[in-house]
PyMOL Python script that loads the backbone (N, CA, C, O; Angstrom):
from pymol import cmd

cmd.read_pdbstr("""\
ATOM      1  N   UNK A   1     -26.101  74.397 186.391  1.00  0.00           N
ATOM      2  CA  UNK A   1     -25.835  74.937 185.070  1.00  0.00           C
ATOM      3  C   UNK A   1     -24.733  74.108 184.417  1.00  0.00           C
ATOM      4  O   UNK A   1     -23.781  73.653 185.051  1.00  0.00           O
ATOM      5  N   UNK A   2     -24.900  73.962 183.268  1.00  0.00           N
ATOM      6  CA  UNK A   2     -24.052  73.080 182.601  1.00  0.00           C
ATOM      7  C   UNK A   2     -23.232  73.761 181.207  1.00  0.00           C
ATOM      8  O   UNK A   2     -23.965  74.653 180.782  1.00  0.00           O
ATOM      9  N   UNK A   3     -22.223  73.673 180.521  1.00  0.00           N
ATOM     10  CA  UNK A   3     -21.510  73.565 179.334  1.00  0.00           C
ATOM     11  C   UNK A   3     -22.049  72.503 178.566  1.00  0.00           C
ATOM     12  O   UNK A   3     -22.158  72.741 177.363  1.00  0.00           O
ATOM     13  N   UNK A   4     -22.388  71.464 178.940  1.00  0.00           N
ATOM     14  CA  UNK A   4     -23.137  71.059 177.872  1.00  0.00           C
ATOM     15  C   UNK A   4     -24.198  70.931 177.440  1.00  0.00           C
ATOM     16  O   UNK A   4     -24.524  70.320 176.423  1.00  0.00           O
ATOM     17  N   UNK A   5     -25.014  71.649 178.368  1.00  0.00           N
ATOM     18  CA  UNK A   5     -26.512  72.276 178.355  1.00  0.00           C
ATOM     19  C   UNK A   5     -26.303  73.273 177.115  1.00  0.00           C
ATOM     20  O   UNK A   5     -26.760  73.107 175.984  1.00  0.00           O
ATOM     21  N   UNK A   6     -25.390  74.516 177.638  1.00  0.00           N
ATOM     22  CA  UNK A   6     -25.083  75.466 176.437  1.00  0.00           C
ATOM     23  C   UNK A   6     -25.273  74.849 175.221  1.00  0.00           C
ATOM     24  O   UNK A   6     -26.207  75.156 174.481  1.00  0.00           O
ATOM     25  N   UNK A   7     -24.165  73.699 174.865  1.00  0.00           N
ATOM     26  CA  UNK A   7     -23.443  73.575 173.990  1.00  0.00           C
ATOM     27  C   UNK A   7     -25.240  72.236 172.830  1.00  0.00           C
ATOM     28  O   UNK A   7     -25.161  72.011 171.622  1.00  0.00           O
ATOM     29  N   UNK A   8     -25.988  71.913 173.379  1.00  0.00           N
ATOM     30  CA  UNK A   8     -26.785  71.575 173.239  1.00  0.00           C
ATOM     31  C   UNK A   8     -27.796  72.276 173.054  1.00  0.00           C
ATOM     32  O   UNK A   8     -28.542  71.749 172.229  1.00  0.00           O
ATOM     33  N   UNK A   9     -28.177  73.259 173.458  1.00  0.00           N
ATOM     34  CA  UNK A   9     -28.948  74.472 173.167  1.00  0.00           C
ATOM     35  C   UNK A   9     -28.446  75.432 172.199  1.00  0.00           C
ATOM     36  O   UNK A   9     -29.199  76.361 171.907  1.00  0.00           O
ATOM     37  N   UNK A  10     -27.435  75.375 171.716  1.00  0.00           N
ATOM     38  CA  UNK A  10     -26.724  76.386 170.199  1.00  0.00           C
ATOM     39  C   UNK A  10     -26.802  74.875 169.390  1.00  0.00           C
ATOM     40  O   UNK A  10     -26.741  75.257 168.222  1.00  0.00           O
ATOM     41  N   UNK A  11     -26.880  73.718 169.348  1.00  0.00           N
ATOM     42  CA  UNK A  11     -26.975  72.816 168.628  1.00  0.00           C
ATOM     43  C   UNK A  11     -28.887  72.479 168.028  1.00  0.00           C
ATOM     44  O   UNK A  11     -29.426  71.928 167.069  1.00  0.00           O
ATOM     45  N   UNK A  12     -29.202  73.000 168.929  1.00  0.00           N
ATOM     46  CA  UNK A  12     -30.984  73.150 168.529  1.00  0.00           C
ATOM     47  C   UNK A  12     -31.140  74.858 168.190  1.00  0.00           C
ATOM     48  O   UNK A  12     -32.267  75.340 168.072  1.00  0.00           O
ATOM     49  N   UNK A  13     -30.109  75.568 168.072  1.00  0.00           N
ATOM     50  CA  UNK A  13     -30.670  76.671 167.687  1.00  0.00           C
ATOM     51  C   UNK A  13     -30.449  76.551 166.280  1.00  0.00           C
ATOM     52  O   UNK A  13     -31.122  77.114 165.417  1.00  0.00           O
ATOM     53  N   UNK A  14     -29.352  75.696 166.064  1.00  0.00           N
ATOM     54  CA  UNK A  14     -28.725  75.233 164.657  1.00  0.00           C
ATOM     55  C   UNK A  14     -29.838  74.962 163.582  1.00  0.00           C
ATOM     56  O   UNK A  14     -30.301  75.548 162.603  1.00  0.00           O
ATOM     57  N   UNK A  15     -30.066  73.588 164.363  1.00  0.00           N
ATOM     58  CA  UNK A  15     -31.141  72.655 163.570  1.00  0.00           C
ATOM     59  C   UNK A  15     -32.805  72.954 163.698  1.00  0.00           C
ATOM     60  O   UNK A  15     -33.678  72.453 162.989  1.00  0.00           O
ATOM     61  N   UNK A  16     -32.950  73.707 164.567  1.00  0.00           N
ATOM     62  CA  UNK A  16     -34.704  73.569 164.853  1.00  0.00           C
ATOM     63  C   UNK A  16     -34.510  75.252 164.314  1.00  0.00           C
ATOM     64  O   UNK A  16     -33.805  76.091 164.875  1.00  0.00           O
ATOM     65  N   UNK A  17     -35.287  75.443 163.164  1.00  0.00           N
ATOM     66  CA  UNK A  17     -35.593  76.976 162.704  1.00  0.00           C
ATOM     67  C   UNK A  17     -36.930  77.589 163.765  1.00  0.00           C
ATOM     68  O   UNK A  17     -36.966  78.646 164.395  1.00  0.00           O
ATOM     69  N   UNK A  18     -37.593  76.883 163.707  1.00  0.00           N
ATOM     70  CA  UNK A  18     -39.188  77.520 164.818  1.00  0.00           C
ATOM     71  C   UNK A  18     -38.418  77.979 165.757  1.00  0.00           C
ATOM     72  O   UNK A  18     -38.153  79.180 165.812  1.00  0.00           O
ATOM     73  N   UNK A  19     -37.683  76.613 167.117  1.00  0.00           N
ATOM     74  CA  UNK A  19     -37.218  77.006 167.640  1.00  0.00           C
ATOM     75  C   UNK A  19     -36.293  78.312 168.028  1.00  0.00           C
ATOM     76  O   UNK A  19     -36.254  79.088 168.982  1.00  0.00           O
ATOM     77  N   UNK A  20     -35.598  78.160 166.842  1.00  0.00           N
ATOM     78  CA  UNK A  20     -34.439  79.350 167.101  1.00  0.00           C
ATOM     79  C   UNK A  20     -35.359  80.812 166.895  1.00  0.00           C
ATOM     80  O   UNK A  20     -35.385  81.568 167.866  1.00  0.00           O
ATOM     81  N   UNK A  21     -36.069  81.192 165.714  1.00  0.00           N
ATOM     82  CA  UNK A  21     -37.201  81.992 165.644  1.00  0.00           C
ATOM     83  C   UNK A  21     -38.047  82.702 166.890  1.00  0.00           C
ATOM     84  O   UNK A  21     -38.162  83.892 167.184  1.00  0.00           O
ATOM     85  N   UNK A  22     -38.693  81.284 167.617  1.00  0.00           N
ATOM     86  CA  UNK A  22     -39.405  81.584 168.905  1.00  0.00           C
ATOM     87  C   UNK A  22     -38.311  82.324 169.936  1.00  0.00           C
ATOM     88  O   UNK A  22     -38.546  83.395 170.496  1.00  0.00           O
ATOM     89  N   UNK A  23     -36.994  81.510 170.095  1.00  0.00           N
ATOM     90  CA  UNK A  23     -35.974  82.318 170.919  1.00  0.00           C
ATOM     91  C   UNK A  23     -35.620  83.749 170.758  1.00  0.00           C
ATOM     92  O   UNK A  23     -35.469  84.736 171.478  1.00  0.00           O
ATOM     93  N   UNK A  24     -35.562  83.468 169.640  1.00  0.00           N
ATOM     94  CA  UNK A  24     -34.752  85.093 168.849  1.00  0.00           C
ATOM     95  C   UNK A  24     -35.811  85.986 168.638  1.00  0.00           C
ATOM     96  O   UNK A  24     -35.389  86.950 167.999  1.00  0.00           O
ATOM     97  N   UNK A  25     -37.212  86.101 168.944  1.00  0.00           N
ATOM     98  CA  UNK A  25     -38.594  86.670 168.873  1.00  0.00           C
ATOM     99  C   UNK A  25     -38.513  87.411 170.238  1.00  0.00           C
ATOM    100  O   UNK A  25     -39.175  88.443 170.347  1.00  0.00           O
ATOM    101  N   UNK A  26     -37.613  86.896 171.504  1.00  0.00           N
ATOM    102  CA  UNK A  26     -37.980  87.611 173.062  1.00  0.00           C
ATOM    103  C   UNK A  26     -36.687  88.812 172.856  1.00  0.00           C
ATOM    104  O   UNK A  26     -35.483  88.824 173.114  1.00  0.00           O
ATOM    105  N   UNK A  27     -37.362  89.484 172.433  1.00  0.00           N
ATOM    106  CA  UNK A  27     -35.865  90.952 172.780  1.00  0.00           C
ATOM    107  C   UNK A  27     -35.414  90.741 173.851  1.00  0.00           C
ATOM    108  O   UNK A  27     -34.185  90.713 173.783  1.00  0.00           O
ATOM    109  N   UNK A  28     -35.913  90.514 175.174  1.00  0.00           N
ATOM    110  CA  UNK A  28     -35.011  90.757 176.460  1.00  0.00           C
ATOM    111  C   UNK A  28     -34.388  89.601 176.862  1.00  0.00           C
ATOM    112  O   UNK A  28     -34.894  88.520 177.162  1.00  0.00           O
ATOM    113  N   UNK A  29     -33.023  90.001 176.832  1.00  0.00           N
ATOM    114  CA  UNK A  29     -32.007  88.229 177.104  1.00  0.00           C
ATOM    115  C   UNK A  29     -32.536  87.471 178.377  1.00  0.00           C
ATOM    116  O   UNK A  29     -32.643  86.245 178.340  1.00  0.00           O
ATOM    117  N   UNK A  30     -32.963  88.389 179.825  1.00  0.00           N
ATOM    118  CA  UNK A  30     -33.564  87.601 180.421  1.00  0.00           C
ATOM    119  C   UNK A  30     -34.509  86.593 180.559  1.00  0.00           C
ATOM    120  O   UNK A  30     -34.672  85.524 181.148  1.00  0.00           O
ATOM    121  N   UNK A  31     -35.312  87.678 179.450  1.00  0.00           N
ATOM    122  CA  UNK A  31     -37.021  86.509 179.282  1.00  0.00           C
ATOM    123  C   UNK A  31     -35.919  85.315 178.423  1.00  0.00           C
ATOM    124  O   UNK A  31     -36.062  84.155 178.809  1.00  0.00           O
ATOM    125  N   UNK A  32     -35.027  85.512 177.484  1.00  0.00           N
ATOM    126  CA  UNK A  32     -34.570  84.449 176.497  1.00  0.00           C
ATOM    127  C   UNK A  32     -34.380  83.439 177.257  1.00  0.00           C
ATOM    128  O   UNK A  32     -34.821  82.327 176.968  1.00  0.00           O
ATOM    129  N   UNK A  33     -33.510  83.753 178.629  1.00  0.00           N
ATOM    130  CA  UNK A  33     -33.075  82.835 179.046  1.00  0.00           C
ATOM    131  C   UNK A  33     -34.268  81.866 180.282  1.00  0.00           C
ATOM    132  O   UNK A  33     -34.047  80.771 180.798  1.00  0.00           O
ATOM    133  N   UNK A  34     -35.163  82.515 180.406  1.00  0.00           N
ATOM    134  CA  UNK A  34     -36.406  82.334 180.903  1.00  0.00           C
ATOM    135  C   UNK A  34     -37.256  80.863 180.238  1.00  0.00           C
ATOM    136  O   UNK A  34     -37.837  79.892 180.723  1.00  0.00           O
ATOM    137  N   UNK A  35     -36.883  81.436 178.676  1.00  0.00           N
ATOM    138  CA  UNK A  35     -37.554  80.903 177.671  1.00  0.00           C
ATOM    139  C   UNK A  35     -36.598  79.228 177.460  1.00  0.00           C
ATOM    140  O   UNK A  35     -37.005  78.066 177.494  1.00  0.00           O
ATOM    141  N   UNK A  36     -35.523  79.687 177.293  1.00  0.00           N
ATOM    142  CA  UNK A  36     -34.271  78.271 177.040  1.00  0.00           C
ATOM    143  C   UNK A  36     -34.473  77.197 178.361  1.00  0.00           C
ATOM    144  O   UNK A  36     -34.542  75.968 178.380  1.00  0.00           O
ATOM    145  N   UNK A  37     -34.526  78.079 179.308  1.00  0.00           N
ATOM    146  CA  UNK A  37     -34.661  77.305 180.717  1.00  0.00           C
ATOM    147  C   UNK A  37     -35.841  76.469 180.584  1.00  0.00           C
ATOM    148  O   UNK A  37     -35.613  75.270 180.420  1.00  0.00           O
ATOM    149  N   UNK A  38     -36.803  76.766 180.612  1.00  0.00           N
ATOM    150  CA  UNK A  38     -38.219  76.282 180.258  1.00  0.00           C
ATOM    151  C   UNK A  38     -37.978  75.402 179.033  1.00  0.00           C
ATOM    152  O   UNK A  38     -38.714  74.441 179.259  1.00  0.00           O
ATOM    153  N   UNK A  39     -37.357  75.170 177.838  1.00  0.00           N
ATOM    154  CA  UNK A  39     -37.014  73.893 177.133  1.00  0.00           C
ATOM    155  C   UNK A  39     -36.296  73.080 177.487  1.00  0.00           C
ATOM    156  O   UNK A  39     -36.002  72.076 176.838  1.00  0.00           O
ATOM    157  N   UNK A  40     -35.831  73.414 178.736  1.00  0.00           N
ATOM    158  CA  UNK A  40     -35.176  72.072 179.596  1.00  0.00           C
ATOM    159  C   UNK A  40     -33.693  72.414 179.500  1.00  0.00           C
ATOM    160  O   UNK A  40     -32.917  71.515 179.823  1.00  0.00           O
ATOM    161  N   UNK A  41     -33.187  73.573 179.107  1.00  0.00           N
ATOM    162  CA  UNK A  41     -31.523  73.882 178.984  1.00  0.00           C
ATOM    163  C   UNK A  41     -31.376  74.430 180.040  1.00  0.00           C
ATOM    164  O   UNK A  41     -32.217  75.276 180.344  1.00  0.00           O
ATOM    165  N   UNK A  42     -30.380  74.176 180.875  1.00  0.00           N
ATOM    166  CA  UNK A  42     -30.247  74.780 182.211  1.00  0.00           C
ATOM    167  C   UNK A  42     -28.706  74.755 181.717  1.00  0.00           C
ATOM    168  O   UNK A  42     -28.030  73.763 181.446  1.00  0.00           O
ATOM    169  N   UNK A  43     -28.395  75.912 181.682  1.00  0.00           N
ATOM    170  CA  UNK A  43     -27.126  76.452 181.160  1.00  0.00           C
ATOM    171  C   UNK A  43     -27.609  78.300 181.847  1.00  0.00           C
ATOM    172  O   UNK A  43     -28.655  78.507 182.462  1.00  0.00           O
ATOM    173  N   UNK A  44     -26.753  79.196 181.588  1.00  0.00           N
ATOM    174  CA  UNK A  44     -26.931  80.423 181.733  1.00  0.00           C
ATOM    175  C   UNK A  44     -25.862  81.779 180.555  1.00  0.00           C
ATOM    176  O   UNK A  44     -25.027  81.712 179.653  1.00  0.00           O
ATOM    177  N   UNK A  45     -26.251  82.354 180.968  1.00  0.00           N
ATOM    178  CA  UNK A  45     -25.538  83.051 179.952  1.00  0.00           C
ATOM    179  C   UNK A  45     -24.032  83.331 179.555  1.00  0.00           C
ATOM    180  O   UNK A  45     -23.617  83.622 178.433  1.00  0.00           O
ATOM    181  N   UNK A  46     -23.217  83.163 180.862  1.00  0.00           N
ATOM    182  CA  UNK A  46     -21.754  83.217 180.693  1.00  0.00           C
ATOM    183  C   UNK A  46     -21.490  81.865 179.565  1.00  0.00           C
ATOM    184  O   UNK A  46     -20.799  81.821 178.548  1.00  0.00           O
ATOM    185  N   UNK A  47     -22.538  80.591 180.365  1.00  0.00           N
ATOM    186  CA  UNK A  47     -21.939  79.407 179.566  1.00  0.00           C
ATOM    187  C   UNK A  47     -22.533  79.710 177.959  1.00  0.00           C
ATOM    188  O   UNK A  47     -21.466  79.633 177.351  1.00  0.00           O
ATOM    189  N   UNK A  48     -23.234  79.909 177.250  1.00  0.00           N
ATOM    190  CA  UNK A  48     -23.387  80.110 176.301  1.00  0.00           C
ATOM    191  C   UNK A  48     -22.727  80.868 175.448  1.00  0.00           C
ATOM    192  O   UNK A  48     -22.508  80.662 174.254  1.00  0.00           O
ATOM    193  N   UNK A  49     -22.306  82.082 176.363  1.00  0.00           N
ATOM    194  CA  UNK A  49     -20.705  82.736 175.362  1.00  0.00           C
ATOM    195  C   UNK A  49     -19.883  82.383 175.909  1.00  0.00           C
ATOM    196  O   UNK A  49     -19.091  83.324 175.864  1.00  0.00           O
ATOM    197  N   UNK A  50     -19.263  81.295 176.686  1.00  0.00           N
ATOM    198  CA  UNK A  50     -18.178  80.349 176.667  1.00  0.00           C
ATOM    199  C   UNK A  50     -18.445  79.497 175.368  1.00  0.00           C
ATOM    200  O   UNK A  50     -17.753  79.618 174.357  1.00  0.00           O
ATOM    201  N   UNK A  51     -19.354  78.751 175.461  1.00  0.00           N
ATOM    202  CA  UNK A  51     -19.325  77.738 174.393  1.00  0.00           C
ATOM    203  C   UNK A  51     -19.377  78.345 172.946  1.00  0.00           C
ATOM    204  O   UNK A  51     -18.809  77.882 171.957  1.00  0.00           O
ATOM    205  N   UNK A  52     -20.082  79.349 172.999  1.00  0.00           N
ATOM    206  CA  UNK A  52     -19.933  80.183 171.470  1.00  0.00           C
ATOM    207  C   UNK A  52     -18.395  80.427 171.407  1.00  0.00           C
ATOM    208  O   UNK A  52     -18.057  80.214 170.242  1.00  0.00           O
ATOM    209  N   UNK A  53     -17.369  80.766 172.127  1.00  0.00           N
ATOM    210  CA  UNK A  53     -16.156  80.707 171.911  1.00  0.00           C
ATOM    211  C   UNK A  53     -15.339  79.671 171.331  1.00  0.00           C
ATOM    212  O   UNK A  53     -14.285  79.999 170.786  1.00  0.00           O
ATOM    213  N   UNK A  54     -15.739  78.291 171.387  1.00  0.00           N
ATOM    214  CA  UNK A  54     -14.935  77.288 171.485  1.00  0.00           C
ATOM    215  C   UNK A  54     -15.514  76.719 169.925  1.00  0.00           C
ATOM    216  O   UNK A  54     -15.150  75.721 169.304  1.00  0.00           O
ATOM    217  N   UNK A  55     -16.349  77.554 169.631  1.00  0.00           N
ATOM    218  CA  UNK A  55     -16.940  77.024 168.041  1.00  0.00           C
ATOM    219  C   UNK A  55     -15.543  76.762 166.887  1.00  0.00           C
ATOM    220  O   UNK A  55     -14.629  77.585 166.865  1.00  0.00           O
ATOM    221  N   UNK A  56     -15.533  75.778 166.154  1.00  0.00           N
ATOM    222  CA  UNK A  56     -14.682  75.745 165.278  1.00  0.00           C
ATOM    223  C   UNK A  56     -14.717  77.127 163.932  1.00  0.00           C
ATOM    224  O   UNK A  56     -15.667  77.771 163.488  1.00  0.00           O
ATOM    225  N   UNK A  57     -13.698  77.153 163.707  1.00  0.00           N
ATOM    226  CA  UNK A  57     -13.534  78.512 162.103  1.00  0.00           C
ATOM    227  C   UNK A  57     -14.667  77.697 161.167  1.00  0.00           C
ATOM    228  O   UNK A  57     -15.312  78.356 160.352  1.00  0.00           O
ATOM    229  N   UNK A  58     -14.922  76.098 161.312  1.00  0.00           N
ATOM    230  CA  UNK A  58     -15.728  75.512 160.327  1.00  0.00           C
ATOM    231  C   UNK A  58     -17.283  75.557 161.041  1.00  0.00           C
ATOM    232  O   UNK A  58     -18.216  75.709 160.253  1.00  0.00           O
ATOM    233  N   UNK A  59     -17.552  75.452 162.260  1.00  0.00           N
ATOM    234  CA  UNK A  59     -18.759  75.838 162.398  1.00  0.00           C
ATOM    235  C   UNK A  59     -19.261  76.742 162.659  1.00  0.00           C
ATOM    236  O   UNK A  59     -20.469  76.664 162.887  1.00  0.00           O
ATOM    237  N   UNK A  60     -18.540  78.130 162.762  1.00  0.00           N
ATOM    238  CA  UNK A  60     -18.684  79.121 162.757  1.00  0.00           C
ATOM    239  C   UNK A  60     -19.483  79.596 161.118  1.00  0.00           C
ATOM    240  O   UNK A  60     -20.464  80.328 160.994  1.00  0.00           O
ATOM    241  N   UNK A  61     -18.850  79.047 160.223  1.00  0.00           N
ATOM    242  CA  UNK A  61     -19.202  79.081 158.935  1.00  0.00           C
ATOM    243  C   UNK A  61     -20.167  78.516 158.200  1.00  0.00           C
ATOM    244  O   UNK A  61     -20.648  78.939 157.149  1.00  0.00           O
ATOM    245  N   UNK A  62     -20.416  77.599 158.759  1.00  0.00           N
ATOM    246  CA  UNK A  62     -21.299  76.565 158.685  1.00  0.00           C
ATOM    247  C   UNK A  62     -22.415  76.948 159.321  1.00  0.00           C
ATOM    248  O   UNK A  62     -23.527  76.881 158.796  1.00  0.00           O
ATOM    249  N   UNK A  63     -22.180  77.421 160.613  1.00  0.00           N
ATOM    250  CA  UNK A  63     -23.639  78.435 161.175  1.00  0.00           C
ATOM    251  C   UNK A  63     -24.199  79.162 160.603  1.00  0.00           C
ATOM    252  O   UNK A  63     -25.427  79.165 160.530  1.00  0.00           O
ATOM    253  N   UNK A  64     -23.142  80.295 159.822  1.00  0.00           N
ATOM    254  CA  UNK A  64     -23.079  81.791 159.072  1.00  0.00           C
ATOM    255  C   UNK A  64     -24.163  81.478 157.515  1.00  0.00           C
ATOM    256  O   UNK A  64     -24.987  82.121 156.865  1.00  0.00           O
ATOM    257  N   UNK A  65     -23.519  80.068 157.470  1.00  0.00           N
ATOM    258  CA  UNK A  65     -24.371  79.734 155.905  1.00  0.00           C
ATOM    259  C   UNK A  65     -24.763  81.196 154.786  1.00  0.00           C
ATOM    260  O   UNK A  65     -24.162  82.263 154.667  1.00  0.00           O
ATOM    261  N   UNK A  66     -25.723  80.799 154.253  1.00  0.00           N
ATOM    262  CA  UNK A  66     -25.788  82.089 153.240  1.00  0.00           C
ATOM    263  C   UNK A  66     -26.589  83.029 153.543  1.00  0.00           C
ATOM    264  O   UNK A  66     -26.629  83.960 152.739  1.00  0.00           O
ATOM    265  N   UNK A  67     -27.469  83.108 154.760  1.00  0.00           N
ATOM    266  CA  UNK A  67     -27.756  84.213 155.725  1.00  0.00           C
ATOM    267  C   UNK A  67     -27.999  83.517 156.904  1.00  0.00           C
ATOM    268  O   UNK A  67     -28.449  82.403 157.173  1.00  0.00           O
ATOM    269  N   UNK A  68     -27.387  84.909 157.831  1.00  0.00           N
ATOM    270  CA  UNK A  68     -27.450  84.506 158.978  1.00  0.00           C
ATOM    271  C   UNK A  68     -28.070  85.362 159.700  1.00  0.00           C
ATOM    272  O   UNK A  68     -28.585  86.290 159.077  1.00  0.00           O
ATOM    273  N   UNK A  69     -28.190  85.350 160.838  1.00  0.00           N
ATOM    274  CA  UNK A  69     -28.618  86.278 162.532  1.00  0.00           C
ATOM    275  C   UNK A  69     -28.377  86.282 163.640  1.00  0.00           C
ATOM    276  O   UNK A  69     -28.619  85.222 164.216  1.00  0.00           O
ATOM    277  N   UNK A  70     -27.800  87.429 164.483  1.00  0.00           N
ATOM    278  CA  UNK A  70     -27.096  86.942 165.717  1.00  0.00           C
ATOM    279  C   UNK A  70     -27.822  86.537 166.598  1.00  0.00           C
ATOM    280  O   UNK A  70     -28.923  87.054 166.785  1.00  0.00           O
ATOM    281  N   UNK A  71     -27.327  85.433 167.401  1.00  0.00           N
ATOM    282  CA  UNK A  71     -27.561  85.468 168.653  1.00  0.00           C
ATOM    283  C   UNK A  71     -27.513  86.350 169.401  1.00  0.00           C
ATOM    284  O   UNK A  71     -26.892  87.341 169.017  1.00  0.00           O
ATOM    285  N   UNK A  72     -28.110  86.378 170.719  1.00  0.00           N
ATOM    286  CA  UNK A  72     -27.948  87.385 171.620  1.00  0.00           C
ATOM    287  C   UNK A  72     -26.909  87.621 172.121  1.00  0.00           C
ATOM    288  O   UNK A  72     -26.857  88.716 172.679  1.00  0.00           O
ATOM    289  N   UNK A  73     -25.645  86.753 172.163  1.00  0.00           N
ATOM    290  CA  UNK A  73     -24.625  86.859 172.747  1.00  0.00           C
ATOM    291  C   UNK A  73     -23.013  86.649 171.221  1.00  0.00           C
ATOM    292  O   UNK A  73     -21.916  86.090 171.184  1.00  0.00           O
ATOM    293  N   UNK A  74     -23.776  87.406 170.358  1.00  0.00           N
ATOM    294  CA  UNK A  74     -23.116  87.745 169.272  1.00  0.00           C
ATOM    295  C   UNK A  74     -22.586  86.057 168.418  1.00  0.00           C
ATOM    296  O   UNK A  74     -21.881  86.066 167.409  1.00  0.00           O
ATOM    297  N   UNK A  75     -22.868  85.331 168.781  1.00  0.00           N
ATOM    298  CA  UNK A  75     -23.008  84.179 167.616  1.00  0.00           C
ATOM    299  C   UNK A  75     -24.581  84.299 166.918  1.00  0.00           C
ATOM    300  O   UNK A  75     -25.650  84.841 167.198  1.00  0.00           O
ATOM    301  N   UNK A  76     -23.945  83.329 165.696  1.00  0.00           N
ATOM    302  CA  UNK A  76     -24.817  83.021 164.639  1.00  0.00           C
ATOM    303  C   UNK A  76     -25.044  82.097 163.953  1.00  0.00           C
ATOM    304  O   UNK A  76     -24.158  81.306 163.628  1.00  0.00           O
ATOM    305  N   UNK A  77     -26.676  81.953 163.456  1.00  0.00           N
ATOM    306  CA  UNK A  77     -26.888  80.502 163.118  1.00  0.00           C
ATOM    307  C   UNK A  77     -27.761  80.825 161.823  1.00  0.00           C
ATOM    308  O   UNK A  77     -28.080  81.998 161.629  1.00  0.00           O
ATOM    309  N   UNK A  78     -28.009  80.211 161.269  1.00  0.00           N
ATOM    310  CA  UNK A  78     -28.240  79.993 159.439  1.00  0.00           C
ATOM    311  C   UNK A  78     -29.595  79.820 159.778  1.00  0.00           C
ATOM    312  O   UNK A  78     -30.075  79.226 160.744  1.00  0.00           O
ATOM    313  N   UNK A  79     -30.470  80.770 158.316  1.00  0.00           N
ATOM    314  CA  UNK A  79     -31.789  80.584 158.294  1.00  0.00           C
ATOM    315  C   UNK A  79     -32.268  78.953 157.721  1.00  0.00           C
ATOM    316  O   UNK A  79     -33.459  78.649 157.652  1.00  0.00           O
TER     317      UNK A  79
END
""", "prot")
cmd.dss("prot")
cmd.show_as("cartoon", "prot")
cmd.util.cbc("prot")
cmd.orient("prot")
C-alpha cells in the first residue's frame, strides 16, 4: 500500500469525471475500494484520509469548485 497510490488516485478522481462517477456509484466503501484496487491503486483507506489531510486550503478549493461531492472519506472533488 502506498501514499502515493492514494495521493494519485484523488488526483484521477479530480480529473477523470466517469471515473470519479463510476467510484462514487458503489455505496459500499469496501466494494469502492475493491473497485480503486482493480484500477491499479493499491493504497487503502487510512492512506486516502491521510492524504485527503495534507490537501492544500487551495486545493481543497479548487476541488470544491462550484459544485461539489464527497468522497467517501469526507473529501471533495468538482463536477
Amino acid at each position: 500500500m502506498s501514499l502515493d497510490q492514494a495521493r494519485l488516485f484523488i488526483a484521477r478522481m479530480k480529473s477523470d469525471e466517469a471515473f470519479a462517477k463510476r467510484v462514487m456509484a458503489i455505496e459500499d466503501v469496501a466494494a469502492r475500494l475493491v473497485c480503486i484496487q482493480s484500477e491499479g491503486f493499491d493504497c487503502s483507506e487510512a492512506e486516502i484520509k491521510e492524504v485527503s489531510g495534507e490537501l492544500s486550503d487551495q486545493d481543497l478549493d479548487a476541488a470544491a469548485g462550484g459544485k461539489s461531492k464527497s468522497l467517501f472519506w469526507g473529501m471533495s472533488y468538482s463536477c
